[in-house]
N, C-alpha and C positions, 0 to 999 in steps of 0.2 A: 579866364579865357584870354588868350591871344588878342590883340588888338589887330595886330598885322593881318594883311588878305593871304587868304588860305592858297595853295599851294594849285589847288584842286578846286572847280565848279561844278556845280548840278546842275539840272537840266528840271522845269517844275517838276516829272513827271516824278525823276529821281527823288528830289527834295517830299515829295509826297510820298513816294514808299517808304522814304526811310524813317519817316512820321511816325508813318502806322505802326512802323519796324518797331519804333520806340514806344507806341502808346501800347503797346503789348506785353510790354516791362514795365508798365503804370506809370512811365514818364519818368520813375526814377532819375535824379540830376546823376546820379554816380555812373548810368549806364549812356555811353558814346557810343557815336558809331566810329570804328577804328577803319583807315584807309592808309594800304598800305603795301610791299610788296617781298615778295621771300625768295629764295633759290627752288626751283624745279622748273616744271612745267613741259612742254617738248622745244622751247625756246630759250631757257635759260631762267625768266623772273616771270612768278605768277602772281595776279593783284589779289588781294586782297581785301576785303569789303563785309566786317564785322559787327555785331556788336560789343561791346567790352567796359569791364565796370575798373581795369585796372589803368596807371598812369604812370611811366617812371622816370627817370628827369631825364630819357633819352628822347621823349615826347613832345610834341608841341601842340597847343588846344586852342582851335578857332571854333568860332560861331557864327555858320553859314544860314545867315536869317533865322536864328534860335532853333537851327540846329546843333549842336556840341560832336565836332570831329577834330580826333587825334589823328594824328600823324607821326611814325617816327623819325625823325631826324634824317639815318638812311635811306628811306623810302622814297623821302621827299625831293632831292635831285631827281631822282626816275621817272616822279609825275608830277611836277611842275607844267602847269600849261592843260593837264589833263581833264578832261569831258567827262563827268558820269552821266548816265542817260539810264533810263528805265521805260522796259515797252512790254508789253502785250498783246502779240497777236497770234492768230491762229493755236489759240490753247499753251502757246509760251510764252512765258515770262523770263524775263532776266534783266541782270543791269549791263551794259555793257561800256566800254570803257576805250577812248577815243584820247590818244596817249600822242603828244607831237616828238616823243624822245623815242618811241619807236621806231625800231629799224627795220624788224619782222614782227609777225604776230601769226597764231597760230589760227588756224580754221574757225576752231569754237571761240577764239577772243580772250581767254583764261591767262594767256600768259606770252611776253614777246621776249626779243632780242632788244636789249638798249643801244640807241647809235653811240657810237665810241667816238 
């Protein structure tokens, strides 16, 4: 694992889902949770927020309070500074994600405009 501070923060609520996320994969050490960002969305780049048992030397691997999160290399300009958060209410769930390199972001939260 990465020494270095991770790029990206959780929120307890986040750090607890993504627990559970894991102890559902028996805690497996090969399975991370991947955090990350790709081309689509209605803004340009959609985040990304997986689990994932691969690594490849484009990756970088911290451990957010014994949590084990990669990140790729490109991804990681984009959410530096970034907030995960996890909530539940009114019968929904989601993680949502509170990006200071955002320039827009779409309605549902899934994907923004990076500020240039």
């Amino acid at each position: 694992m990465d020494t270095t501070t991770c790029p990206v923060q959780f929120t307890e609520s986040a750090l607890k889902r993504l627990r559970a996320v894991l102890a559902k994969h028996g805690n497996d050490p090969q399975v991370r949770i991947r955090v990350g960002v790709r081309g689509g969305g209605c803004h340009g780049l959609t985040y990304v927020l997986d689990v994932d048992t691969k690594v490849t030397d484009k990756d970088d691997l911290y451990d957010v309070e014994g949590l084990p999160v990669v990140i790729d290399r490109k991804s990681k300009k984009f959410l530096e500074g970034t907030l995960i958060d996890y909530s539940f209410q009114n019968l929904l769930a989601g993680f949502t994600f509170h990006n200071p390199n955002a320039e827009r972001s779409c309605g549902c939260g899934t994907s923004f405009t990076p500020k240039l």
